[in-house]
N, CA, C and O atoms as a CHARMM CRD file, in Angstrom:
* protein
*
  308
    1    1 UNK  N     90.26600  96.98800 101.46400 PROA 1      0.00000
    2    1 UNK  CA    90.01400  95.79200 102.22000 PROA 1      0.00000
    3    1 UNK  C     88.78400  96.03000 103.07700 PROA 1      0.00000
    4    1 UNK  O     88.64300  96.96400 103.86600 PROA 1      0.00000
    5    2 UNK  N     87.98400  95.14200 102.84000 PROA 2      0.00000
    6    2 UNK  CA    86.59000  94.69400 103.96300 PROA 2      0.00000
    7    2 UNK  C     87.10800  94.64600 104.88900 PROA 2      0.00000
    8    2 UNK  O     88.01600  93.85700 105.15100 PROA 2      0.00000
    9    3 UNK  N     86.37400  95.99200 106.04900 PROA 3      0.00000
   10    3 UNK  CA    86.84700  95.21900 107.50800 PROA 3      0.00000
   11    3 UNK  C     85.09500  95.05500 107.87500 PROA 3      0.00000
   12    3 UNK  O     84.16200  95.79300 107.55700 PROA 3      0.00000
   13    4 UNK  N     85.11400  93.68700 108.72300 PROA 4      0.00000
   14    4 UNK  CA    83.69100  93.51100 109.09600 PROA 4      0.00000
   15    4 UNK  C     83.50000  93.49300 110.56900 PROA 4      0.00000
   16    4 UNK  O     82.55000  93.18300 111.28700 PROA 4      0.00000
   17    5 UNK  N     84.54800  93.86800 110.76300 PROA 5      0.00000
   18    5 UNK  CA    84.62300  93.70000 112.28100 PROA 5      0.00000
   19    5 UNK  C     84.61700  95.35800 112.94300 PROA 5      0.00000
   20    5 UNK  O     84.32500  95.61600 114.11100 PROA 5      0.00000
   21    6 UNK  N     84.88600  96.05000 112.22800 PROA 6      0.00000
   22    6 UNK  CA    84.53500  98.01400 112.50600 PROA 6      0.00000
   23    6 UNK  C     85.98500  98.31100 112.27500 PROA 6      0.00000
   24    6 UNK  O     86.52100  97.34600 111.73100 PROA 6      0.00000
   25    7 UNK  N     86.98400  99.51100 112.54200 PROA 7      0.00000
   26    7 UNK  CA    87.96300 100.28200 112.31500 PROA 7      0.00000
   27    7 UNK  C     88.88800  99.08900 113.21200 PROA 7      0.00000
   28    7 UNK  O     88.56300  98.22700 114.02800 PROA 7      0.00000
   29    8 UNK  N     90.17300  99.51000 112.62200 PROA 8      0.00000
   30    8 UNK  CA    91.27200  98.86200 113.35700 PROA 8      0.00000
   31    8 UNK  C     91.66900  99.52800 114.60400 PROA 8      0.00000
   32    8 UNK  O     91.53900 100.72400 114.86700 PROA 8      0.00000
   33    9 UNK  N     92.38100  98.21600 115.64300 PROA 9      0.00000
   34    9 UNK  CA    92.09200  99.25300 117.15700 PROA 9      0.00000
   35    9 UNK  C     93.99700  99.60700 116.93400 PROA 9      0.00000
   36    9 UNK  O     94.91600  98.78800 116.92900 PROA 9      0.00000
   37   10 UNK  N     94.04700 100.96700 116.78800 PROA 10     0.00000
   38   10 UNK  CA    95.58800 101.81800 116.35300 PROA 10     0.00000
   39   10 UNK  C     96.50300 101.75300 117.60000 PROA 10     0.00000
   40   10 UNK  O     97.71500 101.67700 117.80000 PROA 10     0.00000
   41   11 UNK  N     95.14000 101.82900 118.50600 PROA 11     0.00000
   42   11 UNK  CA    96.10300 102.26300 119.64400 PROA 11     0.00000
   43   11 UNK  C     95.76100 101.94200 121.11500 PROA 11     0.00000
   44   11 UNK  O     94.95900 102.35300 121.95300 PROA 11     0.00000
   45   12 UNK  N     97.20700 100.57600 121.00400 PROA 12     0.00000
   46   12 UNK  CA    97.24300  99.70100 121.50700 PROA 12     0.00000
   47   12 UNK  C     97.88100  99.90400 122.89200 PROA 12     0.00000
   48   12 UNK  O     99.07700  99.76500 122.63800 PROA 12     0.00000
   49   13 UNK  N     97.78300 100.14300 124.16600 PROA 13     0.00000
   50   13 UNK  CA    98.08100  99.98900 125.44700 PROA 13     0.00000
   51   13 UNK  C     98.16200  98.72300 126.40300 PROA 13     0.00000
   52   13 UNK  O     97.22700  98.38600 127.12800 PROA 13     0.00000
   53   14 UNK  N     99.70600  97.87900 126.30900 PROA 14     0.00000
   54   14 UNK  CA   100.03600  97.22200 126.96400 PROA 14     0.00000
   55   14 UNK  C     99.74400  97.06900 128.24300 PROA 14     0.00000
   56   14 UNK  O     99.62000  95.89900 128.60700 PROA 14     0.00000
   57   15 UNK  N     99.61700  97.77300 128.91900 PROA 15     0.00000
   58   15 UNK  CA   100.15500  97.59600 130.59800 PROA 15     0.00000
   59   15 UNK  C     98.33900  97.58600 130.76400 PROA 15     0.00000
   60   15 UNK  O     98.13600  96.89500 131.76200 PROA 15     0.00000
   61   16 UNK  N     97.29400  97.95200 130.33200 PROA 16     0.00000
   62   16 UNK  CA    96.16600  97.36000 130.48000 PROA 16     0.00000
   63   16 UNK  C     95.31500  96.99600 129.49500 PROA 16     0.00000
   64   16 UNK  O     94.23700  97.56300 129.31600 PROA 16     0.00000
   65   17 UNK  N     95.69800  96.12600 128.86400 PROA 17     0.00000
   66   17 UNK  CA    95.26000  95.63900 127.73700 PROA 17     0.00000
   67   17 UNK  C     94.29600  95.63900 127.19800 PROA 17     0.00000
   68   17 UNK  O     93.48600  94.72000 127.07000 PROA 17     0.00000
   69   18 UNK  N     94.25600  97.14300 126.64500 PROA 18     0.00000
   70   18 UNK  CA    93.50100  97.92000 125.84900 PROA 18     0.00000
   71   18 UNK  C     93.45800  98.46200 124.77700 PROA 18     0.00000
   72   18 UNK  O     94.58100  98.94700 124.64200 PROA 18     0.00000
   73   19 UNK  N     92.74600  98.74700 123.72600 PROA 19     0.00000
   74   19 UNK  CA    93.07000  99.16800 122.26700 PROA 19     0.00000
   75   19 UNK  C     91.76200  99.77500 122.15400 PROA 19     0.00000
   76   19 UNK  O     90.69000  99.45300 122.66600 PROA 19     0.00000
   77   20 UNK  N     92.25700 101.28000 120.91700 PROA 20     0.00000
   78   20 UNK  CA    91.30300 101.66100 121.07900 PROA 20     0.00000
   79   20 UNK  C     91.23500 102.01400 119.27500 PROA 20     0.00000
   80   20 UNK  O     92.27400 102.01100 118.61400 PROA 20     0.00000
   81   21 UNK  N     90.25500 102.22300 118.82100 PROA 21     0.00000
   82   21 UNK  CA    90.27500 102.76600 117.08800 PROA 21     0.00000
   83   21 UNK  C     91.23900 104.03300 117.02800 PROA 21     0.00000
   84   21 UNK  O     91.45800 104.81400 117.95400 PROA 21     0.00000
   85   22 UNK  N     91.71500 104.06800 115.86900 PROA 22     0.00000
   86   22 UNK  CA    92.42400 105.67000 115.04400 PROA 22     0.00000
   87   22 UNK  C     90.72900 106.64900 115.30100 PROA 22     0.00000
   88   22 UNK  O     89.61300 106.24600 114.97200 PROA 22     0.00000
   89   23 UNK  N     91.06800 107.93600 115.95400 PROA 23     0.00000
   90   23 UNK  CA    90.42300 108.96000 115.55300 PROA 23     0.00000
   91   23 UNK  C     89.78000 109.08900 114.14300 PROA 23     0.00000
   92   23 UNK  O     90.27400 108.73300 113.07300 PROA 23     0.00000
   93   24 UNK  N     88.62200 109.65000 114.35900 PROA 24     0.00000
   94   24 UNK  CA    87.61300 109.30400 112.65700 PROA 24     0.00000
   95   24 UNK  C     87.76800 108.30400 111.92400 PROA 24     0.00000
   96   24 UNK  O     87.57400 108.37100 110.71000 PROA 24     0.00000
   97   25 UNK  N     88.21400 106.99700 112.65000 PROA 25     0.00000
   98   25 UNK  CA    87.97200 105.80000 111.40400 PROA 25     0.00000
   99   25 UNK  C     89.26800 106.11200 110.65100 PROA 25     0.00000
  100   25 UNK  O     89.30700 105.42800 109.62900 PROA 25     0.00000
  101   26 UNK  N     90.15900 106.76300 110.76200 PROA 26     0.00000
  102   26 UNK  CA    91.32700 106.90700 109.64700 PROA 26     0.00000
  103   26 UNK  C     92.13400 105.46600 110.25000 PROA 26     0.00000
  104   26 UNK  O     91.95900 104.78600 111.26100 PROA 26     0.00000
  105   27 UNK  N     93.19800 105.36900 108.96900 PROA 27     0.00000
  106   27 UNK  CA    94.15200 104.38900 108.91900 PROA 27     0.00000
  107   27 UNK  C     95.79700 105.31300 108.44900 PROA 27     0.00000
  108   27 UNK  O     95.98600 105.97400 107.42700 PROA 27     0.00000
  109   28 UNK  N     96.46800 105.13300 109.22600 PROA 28     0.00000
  110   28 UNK  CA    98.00600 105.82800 108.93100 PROA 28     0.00000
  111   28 UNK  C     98.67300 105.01200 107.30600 PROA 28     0.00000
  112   28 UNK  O     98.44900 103.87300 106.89600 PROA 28     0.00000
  113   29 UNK  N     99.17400 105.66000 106.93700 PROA 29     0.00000
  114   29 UNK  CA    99.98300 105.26300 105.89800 PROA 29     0.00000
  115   29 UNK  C    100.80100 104.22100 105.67100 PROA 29     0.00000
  116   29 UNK  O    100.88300 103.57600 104.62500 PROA 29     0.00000
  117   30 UNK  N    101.68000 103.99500 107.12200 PROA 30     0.00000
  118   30 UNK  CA   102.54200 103.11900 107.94700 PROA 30     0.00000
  119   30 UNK  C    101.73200 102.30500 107.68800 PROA 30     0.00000
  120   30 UNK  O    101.83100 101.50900 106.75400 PROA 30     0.00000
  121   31 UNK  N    100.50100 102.39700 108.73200 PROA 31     0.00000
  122   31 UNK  CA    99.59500 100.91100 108.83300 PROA 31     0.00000
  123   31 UNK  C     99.30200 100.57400 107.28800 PROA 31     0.00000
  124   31 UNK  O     99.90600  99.55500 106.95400 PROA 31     0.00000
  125   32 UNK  N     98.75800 100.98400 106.54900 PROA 32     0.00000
  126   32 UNK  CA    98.62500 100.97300 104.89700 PROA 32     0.00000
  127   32 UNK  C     99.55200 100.27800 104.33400 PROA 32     0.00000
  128   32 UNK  O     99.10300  99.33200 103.68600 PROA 32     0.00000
  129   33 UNK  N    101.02400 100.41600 104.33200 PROA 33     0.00000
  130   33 UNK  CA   102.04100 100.41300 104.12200 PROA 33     0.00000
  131   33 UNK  C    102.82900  98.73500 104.31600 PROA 33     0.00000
  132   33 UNK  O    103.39000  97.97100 103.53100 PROA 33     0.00000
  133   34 UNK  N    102.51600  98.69600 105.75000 PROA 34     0.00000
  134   34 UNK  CA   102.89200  97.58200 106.29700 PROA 34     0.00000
  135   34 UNK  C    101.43600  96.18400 106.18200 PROA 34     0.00000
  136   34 UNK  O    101.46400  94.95400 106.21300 PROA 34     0.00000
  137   35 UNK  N    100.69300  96.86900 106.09200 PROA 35     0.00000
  138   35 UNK  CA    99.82900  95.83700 105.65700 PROA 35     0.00000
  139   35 UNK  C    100.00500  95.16000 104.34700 PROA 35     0.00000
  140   35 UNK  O     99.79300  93.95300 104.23700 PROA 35     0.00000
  141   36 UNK  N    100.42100  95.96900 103.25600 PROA 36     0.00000
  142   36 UNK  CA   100.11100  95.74900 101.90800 PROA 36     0.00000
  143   36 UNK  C    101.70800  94.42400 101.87400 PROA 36     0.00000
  144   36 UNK  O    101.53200  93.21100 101.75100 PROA 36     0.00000
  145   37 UNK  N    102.81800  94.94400 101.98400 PROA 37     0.00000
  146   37 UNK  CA   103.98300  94.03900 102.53400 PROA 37     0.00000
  147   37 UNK  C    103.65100  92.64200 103.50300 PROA 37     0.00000
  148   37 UNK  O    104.03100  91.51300 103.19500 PROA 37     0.00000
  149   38 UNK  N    103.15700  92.85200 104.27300 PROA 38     0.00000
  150   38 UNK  CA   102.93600  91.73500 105.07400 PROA 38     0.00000
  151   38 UNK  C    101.70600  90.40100 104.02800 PROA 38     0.00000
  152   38 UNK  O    101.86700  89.18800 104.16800 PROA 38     0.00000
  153   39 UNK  N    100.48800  91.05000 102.98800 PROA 39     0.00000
  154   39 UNK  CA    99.60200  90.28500 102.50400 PROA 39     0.00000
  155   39 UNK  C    100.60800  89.94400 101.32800 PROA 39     0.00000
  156   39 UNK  O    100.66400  88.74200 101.06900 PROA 39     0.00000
  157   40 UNK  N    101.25000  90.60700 100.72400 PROA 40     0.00000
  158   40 UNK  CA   102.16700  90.32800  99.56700 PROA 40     0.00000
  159   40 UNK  C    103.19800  88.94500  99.90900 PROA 40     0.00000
  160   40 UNK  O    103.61500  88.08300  99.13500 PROA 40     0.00000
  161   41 UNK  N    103.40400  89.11000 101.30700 PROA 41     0.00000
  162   41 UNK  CA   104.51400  88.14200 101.71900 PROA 41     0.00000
  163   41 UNK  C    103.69100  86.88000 101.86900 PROA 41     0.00000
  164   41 UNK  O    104.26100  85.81100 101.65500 PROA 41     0.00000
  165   42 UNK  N    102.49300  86.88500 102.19300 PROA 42     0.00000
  166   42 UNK  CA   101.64800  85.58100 103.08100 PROA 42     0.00000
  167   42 UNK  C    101.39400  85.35700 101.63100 PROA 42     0.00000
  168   42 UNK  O    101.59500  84.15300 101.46900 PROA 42     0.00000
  169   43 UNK  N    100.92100  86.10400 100.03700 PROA 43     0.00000
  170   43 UNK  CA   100.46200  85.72100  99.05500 PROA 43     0.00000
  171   43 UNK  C    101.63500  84.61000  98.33400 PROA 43     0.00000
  172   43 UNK  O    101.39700  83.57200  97.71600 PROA 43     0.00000
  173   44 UNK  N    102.82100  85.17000  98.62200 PROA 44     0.00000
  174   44 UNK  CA   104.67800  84.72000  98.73800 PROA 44     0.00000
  175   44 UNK  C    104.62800  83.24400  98.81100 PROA 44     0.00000
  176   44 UNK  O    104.94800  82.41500  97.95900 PROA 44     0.00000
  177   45 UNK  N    104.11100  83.07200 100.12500 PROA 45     0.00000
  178   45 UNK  CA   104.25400  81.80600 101.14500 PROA 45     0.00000
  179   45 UNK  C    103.43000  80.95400 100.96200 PROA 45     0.00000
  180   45 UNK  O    103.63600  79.74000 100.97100 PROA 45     0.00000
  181   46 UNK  N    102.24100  81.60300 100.74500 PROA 46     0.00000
  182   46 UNK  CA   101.29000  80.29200 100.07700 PROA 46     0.00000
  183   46 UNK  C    101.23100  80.00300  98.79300 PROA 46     0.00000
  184   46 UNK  O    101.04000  78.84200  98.43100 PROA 46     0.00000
  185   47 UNK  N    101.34900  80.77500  98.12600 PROA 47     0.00000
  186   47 UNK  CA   101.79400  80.47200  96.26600 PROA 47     0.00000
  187   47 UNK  C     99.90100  81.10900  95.91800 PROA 47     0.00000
  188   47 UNK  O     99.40700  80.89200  94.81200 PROA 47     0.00000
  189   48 UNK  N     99.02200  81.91700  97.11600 PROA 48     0.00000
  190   48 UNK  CA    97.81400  82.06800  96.94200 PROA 48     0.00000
  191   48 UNK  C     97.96300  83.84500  96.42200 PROA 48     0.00000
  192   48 UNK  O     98.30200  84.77400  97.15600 PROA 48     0.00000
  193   49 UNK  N     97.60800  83.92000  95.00300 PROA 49     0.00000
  194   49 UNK  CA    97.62400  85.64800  94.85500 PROA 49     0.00000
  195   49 UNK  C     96.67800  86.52800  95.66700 PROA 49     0.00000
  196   49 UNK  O     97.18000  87.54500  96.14600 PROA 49     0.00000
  197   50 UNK  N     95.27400  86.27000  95.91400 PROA 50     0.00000
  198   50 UNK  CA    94.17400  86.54500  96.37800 PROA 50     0.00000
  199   50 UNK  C     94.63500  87.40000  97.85400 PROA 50     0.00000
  200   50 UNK  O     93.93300  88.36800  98.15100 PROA 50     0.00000
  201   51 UNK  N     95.72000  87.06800  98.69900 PROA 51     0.00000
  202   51 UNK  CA    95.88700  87.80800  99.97100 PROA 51     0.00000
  203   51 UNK  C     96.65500  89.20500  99.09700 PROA 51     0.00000
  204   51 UNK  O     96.38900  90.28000  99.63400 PROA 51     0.00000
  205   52 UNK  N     97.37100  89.28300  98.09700 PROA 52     0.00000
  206   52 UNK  CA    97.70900  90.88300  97.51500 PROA 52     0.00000
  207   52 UNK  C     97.61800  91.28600  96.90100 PROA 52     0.00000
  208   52 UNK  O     98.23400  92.27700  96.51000 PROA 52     0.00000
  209   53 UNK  N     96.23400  90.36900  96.17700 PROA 53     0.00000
  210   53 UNK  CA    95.09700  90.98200  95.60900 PROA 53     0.00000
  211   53 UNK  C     94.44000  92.36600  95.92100 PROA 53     0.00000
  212   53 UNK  O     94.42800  93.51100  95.46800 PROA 53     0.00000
  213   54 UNK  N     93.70400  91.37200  97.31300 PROA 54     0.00000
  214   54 UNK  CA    92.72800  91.98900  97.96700 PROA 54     0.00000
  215   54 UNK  C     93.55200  93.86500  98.64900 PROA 54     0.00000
  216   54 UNK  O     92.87200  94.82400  99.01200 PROA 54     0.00000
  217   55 UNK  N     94.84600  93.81800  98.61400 PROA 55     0.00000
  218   55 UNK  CA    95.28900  95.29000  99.04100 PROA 55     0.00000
  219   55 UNK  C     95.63000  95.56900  97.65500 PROA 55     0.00000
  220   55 UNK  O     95.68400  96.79800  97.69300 PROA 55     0.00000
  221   56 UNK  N     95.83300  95.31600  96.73700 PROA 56     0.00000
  222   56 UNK  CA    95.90100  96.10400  95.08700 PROA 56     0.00000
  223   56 UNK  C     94.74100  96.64600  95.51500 PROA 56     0.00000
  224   56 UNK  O     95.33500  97.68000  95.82000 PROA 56     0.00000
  225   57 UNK  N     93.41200  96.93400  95.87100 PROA 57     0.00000
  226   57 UNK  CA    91.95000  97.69500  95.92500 PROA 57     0.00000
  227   57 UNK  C     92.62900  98.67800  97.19800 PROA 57     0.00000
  228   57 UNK  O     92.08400  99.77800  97.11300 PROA 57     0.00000
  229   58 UNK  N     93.24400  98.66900  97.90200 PROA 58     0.00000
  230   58 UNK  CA    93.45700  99.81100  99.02400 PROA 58     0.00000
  231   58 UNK  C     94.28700 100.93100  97.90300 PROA 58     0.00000
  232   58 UNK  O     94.01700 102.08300  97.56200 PROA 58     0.00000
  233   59 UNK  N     95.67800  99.75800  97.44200 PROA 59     0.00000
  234   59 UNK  CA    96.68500 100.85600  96.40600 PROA 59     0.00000
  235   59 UNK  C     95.61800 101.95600  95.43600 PROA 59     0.00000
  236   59 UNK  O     95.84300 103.16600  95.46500 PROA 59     0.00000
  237   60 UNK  N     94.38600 101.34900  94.54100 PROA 60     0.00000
  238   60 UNK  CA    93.68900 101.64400  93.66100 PROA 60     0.00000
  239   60 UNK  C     93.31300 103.07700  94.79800 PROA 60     0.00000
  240   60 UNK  O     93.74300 104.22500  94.68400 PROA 60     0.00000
  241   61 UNK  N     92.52300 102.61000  95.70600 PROA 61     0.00000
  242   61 UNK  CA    91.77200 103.77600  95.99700 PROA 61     0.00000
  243   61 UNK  C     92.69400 104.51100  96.34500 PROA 61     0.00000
  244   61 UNK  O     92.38600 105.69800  96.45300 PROA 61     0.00000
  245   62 UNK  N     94.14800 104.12700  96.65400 PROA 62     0.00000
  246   62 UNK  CA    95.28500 105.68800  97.66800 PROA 62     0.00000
  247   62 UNK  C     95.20800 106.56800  95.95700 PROA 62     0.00000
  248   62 UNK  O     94.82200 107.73000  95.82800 PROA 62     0.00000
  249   63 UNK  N     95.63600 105.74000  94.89400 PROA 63     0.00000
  250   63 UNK  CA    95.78500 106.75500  94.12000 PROA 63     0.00000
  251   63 UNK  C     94.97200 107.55400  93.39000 PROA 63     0.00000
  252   63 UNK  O     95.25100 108.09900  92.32300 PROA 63     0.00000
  253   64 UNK  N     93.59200 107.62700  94.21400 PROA 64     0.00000
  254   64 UNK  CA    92.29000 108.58900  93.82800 PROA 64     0.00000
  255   64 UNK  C     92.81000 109.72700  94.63700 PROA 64     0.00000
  256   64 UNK  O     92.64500 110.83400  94.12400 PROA 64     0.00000
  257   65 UNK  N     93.39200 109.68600  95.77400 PROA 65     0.00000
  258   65 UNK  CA    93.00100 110.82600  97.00800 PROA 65     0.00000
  259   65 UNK  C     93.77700 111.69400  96.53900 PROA 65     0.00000
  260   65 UNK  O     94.69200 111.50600  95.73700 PROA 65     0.00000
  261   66 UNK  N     93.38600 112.84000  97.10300 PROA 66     0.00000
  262   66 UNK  CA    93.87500 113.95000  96.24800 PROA 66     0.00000
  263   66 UNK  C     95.08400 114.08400  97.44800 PROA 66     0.00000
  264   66 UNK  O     94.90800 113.68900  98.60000 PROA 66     0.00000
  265   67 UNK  N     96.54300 114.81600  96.88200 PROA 67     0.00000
  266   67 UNK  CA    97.85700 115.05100  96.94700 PROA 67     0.00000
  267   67 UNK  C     98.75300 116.34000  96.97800 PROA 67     0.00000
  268   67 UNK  O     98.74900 117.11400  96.02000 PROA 67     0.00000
  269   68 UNK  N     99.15300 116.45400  97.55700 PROA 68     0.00000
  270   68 UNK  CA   100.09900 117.94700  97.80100 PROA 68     0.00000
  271   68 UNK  C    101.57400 117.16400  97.64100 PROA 68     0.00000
  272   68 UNK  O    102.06800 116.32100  98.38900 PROA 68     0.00000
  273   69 UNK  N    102.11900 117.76000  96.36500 PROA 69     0.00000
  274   69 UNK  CA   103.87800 118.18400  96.19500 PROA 69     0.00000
  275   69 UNK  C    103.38300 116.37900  95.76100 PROA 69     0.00000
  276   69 UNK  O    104.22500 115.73200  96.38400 PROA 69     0.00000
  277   70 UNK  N    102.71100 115.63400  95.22500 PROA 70     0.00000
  278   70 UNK  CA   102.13200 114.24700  94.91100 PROA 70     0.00000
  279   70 UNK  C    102.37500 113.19200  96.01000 PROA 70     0.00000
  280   70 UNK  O    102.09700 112.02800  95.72000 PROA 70     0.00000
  281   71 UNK  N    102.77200 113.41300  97.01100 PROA 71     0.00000
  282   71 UNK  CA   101.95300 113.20300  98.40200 PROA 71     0.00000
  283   71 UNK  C    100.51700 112.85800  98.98900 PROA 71     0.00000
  284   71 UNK  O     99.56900 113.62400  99.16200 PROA 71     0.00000
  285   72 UNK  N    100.61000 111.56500  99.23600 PROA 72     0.00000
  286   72 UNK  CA    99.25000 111.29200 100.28100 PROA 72     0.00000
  287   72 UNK  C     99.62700 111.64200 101.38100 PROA 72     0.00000
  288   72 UNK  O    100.79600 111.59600 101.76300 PROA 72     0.00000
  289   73 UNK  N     98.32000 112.18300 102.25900 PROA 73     0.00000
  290   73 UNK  CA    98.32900 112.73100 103.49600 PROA 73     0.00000
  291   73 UNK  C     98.41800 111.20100 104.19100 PROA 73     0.00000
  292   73 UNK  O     97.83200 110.15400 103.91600 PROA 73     0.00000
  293   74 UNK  N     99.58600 111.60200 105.38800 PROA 74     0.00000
  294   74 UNK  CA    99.42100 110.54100 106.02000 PROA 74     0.00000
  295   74 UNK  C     98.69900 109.79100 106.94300 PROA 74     0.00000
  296   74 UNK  O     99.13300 108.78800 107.50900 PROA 74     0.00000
  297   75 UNK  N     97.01800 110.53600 107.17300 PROA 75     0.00000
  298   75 UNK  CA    95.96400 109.73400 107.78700 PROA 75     0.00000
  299   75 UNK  C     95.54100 109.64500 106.53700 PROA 75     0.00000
  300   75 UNK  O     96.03200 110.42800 105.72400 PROA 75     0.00000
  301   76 UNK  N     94.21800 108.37000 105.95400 PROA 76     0.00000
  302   76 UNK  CA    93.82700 108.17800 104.86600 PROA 76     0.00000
  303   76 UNK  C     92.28900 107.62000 105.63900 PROA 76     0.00000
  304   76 UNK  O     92.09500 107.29800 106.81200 PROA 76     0.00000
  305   77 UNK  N     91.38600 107.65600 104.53200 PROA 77     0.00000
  306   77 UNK  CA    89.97300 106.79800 104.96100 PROA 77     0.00000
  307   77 UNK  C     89.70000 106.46600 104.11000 PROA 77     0.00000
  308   77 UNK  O     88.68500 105.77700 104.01300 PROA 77     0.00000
């Protein structure tokens, strides 16, 4: 997924409403994870494939990265 706006802000602090990027531009697995579910569901709701589409290209690239015990590490870029 195109982000055009720079890295996602991971880490989010309530009490002064602040967010800041994941260390090196990475994205957690979780976040990966829960994104791909959440565009699948909105693709669901609108009857539009194109929102889980566009994370089939995140799935494509997880299964380039190289793997231990066939394991992705759980920061990814």
């Amino acid at each position: 997924m195109v982000r055009r706006n720079g890295p996602n802000k991971v880490d989010v602090v309530l009490r002064d409403r602040s967010a800041h990027p994941a260390l090196d531009g990475l994205s957690s697995m979780a976040e990966v994870s829960t994104l791909q579910l959440e565009f699948n569901f909105l693709s669901a709701l609108t009857g539009d494939p194109k929102y889980a589409m566009e994370l089939m290209k995140v799935l494509e690239h997880i299964k380039t990265l190289p793997k231990v015990n066939r394991l992705v590490p759980i920061y990814i870029k």
